[in-house]
matplotlib code that plots the C-alpha trace (Angstrom):
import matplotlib.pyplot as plt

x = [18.5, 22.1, 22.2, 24.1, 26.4, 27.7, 30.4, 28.3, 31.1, 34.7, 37.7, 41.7, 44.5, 47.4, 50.9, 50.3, 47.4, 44.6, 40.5, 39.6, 40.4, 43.9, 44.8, 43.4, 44.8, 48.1, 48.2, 47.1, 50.1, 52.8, 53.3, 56.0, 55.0, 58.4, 60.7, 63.2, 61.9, 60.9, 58.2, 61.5, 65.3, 65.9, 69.8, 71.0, 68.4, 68.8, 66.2, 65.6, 62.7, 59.2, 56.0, 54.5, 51.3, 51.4, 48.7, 45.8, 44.1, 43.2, 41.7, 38.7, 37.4, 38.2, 37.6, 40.3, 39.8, 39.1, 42.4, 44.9, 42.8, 44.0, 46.7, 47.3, 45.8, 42.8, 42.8, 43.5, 39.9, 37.8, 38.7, 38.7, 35.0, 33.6, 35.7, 33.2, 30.2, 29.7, 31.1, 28.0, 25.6, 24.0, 21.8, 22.3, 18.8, 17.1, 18.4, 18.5, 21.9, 21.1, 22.3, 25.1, 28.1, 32.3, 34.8, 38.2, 41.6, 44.8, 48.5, 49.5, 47.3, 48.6, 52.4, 53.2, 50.7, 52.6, 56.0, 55.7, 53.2, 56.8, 59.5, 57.5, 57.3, 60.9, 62.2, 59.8, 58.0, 54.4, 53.4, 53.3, 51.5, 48.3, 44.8, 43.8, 47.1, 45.2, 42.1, 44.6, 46.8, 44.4, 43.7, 39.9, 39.5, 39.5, 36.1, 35.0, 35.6, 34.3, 30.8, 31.1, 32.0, 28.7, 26.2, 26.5, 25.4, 25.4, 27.8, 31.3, 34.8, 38.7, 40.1, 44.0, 45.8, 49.0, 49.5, 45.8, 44.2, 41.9, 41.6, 39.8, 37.8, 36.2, 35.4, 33.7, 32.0, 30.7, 29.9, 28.0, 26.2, 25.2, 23.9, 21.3, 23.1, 23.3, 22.5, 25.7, 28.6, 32.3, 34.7, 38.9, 41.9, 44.1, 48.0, 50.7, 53.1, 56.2, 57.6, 61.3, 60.4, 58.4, 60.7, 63.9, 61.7, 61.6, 65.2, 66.3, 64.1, 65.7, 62.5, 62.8, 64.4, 67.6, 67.7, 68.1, 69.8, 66.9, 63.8, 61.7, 62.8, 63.1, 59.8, 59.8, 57.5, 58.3, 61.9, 64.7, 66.7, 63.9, 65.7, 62.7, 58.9, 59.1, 57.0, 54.0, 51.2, 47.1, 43.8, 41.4, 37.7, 34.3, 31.2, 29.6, 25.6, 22.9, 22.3, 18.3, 19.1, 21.5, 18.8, 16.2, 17.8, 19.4, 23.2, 25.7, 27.6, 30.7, 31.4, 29.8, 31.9, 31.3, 33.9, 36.0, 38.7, 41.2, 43.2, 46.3, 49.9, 50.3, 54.1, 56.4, 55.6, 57.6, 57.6, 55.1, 54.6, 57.1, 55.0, 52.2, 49.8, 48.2, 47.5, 46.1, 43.4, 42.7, 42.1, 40.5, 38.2, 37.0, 36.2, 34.6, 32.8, 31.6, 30.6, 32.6, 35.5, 39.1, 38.9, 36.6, 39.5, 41.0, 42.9, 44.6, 46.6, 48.8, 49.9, 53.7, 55.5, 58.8, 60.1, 62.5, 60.3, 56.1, 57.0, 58.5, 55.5, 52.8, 53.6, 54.0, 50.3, 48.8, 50.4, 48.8, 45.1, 45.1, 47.7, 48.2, 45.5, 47.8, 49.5, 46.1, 45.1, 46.6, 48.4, 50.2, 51.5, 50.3, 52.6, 55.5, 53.9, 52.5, 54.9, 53.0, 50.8, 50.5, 47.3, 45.6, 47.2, 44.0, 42.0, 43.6, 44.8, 41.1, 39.5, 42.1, 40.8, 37.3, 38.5, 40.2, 37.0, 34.9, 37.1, 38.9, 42.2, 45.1, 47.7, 51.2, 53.6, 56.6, 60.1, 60.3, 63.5, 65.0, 63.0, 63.6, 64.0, 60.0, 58.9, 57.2, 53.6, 51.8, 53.1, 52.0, 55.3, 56.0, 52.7, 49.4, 46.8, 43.2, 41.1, 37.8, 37.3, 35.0, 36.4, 38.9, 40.6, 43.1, 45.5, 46.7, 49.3, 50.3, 53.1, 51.7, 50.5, 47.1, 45.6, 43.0, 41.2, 38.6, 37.0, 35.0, 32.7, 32.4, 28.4, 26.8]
y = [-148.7, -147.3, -143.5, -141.3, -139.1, -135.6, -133.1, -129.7, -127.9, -127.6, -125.9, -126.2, -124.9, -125.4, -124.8, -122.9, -121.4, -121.4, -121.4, -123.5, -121.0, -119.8, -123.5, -124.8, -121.5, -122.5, -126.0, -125.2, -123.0, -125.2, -123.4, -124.2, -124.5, -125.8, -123.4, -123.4, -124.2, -121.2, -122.8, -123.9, -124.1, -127.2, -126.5, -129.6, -132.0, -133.3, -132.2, -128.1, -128.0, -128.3, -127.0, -124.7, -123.1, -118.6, -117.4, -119.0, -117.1, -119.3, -116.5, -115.9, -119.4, -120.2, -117.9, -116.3, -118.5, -122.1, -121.1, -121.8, -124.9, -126.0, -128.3, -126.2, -129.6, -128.8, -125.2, -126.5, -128.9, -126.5, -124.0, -126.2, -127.3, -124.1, -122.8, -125.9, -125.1, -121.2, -122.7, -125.2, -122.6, -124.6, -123.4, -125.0, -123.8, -125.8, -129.1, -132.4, -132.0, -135.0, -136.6, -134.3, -136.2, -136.0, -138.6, -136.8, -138.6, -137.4, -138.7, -138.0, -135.6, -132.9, -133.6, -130.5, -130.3, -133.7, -132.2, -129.0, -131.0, -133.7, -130.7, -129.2, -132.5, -133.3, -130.0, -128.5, -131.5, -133.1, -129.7, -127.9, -129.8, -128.0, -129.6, -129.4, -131.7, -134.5, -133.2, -131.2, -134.1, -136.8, -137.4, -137.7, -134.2, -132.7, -134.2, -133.6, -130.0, -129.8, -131.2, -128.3, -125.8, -126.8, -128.6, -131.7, -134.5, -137.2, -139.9, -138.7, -141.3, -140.5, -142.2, -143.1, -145.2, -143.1, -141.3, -142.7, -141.3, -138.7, -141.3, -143.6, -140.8, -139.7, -143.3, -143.9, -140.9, -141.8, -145.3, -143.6, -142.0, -144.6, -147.1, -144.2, -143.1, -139.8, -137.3, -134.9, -135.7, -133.5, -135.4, -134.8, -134.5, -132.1, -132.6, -130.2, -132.4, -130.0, -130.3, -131.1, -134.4, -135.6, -134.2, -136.0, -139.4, -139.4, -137.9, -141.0, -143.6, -141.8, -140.9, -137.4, -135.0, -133.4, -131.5, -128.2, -125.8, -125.8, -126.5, -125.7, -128.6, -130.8, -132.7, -134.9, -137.4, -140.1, -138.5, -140.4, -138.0, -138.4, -138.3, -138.6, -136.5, -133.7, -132.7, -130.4, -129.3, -128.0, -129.9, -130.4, -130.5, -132.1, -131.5, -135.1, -135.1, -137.3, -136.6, -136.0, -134.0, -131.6, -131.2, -130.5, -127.5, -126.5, -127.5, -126.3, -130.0, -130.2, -133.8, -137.3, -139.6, -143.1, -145.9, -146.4, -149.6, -149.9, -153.0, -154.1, -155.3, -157.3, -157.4, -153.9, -151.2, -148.7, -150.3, -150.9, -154.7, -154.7, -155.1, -152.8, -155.5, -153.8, -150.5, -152.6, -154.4, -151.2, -149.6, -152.8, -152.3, -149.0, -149.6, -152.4, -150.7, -147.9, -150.5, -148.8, -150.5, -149.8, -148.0, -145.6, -144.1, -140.9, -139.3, -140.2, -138.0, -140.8, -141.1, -140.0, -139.4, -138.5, -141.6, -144.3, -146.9, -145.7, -144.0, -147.0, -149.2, -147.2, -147.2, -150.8, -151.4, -148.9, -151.0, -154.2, -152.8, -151.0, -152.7, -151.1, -148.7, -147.3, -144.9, -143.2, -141.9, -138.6, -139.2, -136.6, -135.6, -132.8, -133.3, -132.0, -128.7, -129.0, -131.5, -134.5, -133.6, -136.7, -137.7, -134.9, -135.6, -137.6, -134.7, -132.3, -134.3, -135.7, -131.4, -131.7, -134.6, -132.9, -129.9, -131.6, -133.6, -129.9, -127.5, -130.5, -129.5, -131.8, -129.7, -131.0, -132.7, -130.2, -131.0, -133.6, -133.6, -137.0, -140.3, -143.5, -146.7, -148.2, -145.0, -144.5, -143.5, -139.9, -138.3, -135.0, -133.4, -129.9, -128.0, -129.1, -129.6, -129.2, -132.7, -133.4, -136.3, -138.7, -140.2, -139.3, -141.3, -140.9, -143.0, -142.7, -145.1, -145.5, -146.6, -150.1, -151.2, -149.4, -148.6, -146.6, -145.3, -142.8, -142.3, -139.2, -139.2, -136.0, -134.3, -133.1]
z = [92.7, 93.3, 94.4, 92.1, 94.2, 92.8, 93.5, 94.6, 96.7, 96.5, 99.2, 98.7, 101.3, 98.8, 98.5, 95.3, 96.5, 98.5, 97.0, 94.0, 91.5, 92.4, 93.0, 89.5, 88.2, 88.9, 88.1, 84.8, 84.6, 85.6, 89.2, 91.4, 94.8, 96.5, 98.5, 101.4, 104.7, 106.8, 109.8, 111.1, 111.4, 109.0, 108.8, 110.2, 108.5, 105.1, 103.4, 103.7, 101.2, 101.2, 99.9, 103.0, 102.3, 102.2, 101.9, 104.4, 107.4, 110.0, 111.1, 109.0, 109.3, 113.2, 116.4, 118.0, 121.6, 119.3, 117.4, 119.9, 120.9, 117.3, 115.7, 112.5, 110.9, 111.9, 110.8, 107.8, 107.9, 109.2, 106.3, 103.4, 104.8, 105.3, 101.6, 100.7, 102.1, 101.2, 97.5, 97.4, 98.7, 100.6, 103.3, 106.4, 107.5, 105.1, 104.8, 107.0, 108.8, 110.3, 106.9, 106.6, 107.7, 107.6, 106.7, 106.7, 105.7, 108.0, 107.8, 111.0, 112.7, 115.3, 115.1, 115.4, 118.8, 120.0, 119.2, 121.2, 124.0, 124.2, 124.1, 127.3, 129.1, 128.8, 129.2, 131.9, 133.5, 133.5, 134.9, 131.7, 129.5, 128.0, 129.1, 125.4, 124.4, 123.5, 122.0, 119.8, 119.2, 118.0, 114.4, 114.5, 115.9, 112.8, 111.7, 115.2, 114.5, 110.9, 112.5, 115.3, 113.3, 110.3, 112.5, 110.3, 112.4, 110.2, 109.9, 111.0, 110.8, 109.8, 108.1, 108.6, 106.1, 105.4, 101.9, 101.0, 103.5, 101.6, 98.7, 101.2, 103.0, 99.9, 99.2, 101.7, 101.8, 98.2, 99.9, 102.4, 100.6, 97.4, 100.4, 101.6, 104.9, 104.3, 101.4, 101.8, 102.9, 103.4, 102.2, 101.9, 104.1, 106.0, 106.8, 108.7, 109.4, 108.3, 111.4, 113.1, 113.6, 110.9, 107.9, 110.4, 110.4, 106.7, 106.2, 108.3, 105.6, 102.7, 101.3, 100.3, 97.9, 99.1, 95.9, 98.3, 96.4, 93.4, 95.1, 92.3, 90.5, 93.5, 92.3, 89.7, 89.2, 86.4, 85.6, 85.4, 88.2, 90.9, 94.0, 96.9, 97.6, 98.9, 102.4, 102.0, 104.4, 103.0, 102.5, 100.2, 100.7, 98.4, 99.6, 98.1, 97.4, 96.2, 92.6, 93.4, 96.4, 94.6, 91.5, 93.9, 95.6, 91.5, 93.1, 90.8, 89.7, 89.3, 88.8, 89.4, 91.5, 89.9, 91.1, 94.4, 94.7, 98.0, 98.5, 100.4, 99.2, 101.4, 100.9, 102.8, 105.2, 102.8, 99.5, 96.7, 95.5, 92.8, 90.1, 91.8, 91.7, 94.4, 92.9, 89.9, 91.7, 93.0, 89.5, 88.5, 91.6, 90.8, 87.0, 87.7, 90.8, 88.1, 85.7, 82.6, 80.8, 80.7, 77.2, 78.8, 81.1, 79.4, 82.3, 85.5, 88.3, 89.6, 92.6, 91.5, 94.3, 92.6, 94.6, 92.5, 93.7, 93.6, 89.9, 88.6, 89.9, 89.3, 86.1, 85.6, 87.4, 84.8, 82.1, 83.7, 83.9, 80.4, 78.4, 75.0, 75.9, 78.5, 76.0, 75.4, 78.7, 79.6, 82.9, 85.1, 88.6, 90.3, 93.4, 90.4, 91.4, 95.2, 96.6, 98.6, 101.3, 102.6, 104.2, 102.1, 98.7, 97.1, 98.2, 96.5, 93.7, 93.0, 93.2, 90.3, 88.5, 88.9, 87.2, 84.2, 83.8, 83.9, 81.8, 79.6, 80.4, 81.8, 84.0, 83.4, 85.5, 85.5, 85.7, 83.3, 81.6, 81.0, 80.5, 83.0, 81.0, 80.9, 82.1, 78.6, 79.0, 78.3, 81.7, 80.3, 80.5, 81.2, 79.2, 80.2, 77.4, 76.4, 76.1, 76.5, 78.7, 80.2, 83.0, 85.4, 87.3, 90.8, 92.6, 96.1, 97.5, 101.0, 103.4, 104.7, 101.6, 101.2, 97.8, 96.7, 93.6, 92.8, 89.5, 88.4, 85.2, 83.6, 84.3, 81.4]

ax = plt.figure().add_subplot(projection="3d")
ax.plot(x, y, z, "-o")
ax.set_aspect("equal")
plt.show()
């Protein structure tokens, strides 16, 4: 018989906020989390916006000496674990933390470790590169970390596939767990890549908003005058448990994590498949994978980038799975309000989904002015609303042509 796996533990490092409740506070409300670029001097780039976290201590969750031995991505995963752990209550005395693994998603790792590590080299020499370049720099450190910093010795991965990154992480960590390889699991993604050279890479590609003199209403997901994403930096954190293990120890549940589809384009680096045939086996993958039917879907956080391109054929892939029942599911864009993070957007954009599903609310995507010619689905514009759903469902889409879906079932 197939494990159920449930949602027992939740942490969020957010541009509009950090901990579950101020972040789900303010995507109820429609929050901005968008601003001028203050980490660095981005005068001479072409985009000066982006949504920087405020108001996380690295502090509290990290020791002063492991700190500096830190990309700030990996501040970022260690406290959006432990934000998850001491939220689940559980007590890491008294369960098998042999079967408590990781799986986190990550864009790009420590680029801002590799960019100050490659300013040194050129500028100083060989000589004055730090020994803990590397185990800052690479991507998997993070998980490494999360398992030091726990004690959860189970099965521990990254997972790297661009803007789907966290999408795929909790996947598999769902996987994971279903096929009996582990009975808790943290599962999500953690991005700080608003950095010189990362917001100049995608300046050059033309992918994001130079909408810098009104920042707040730089994202805009599904509107006609989208313009590009704009950069942001956080992580999100699940803590994923079998269903019999969490009712054993009386878990408080926050969801159950049903379906999980990922497939390739096969078509552009950059682009979606023009009719986002991709994302749609992806969608069909996952209802199919949590043997419900298309009706059965009530919600889903797209993966609305505020790009001409994803919006455009995201929209046409939903239209292709659901057909007319596409105008009956509740669909919005939380990036509207926290910008893209990247690697860590599913994570953060699924806690939402899980939330929805728990207080029956949908947040809104904000900035929604004008409609785009067959942009004409239920994008939730501008006021979120109550509605009691079922099943939730979020889409993650990623440079190289990776898809992935997740779909929650409400617990009752």
């Amino acid at each position: 018989m197939t494990k159920r796996v449930v949602v027992t533990g939740i942490g969020v490092i957010s541009p509009i906020g950090t901990g579950l409740e101020k972040y789900w506070e303010n995507l109820k409300k429609g929050t901005n989390g968008i601003g001028q670029i203050t980490l660095f001097d981005a005068s001479e780039l072409d985009a000066h916006i982006a949504g920087e976290v405020k108001d996380f201590d690295a502090s509290e969750y990290v020791t002063k000496k492991e700190l500096k031995r830190m990309d700030k991505f990996t501040h970022f995963a260690v406290g959006s674990a432990k934000m998850a752990l001491i939220d689940s209550l559980i007590d890491v005395e008294k369960v098998n933390m042999d079967r408590f693994g990781v799986v986190l998603g990550s864009g790009v790792g420590g680029i801002e470790t590799f960019e100050s590590e490659a300013r040194k080299m050129f500028e100083k020499g060989p000589g004055r590169i730090s020994p803990f370049f590397i185990p800052m720099m690479i991507t998997n450190i993070g998980a490494g970390h999360i398992s030091i910093a726990t004690g959860a010795k189970g099965p521990n991965t990254t997972v790297v596939t661009a803007c789907a990154s966290s999408t795929h992480a909790i996947g598999d960590a769902f996987k994971i767990i279903q096929r009996g390889d582990a009975d808790l699991m943290f599962a999500g993604g953690a991005e700080a890549a608003i950095t010189p050279l990362s917001i100049a890479g995608f300046c050059a590609m033309k992918a994001l908003s130079t909408r810098n003199e009104n920042p707040e209403k730089a994202s805009r997901p599904f509107d006609k005058d989208r313009d590009g994403f704009v950069m942001s930096e956080g992580a999100g954190m699940l803590i994923l448990e079998e269903y019999d293990h969490a009712i054993e120890r009386n878990a408080k549940i926050y969801a159950e994590i049903v379906g999980y589809g990922y497939t390739a384009d096969a078509y552009h680096i950059t682009s979606p498949h023009p009719d986002g045939e991709g994302a749609a086996r992806a969608m069909k993958m996952a209802i199919n994978d949590a043997k419900i039917q298309n009706s059965d879907i009530d919600h889903i956080n797209a993966h609305g980038t505020s790009t001409p391109l994803n919006d455009k054929y995201e929209t046409l892939a939903i239209k292709s799975v659901f057909g007319d029942e596409a105008k009956n599911i509740s669909i919005n864009s939380t990036k509207s309000m926290t910008g893209h993070l990247l690697g860590a957007a599913g994570s953060i954009e699924a806690i939402a989904v899980v939330m929805a599903l728990k207080e029956g609310f949908i947040p809104p995507t904000i900035n929604y002015t004008t409609p785009d010619d067959g942009l004409d689905l239920d994008y939730t514009p501008n006021e979120g609303k109550k509605r009691d759903i079922k099943y939730g469902l979020s889409n993650s889409l990623g440079f190289g042509g990776h898809n992935g879906t997740l779909i929650f079932k409400k617990y009752e």
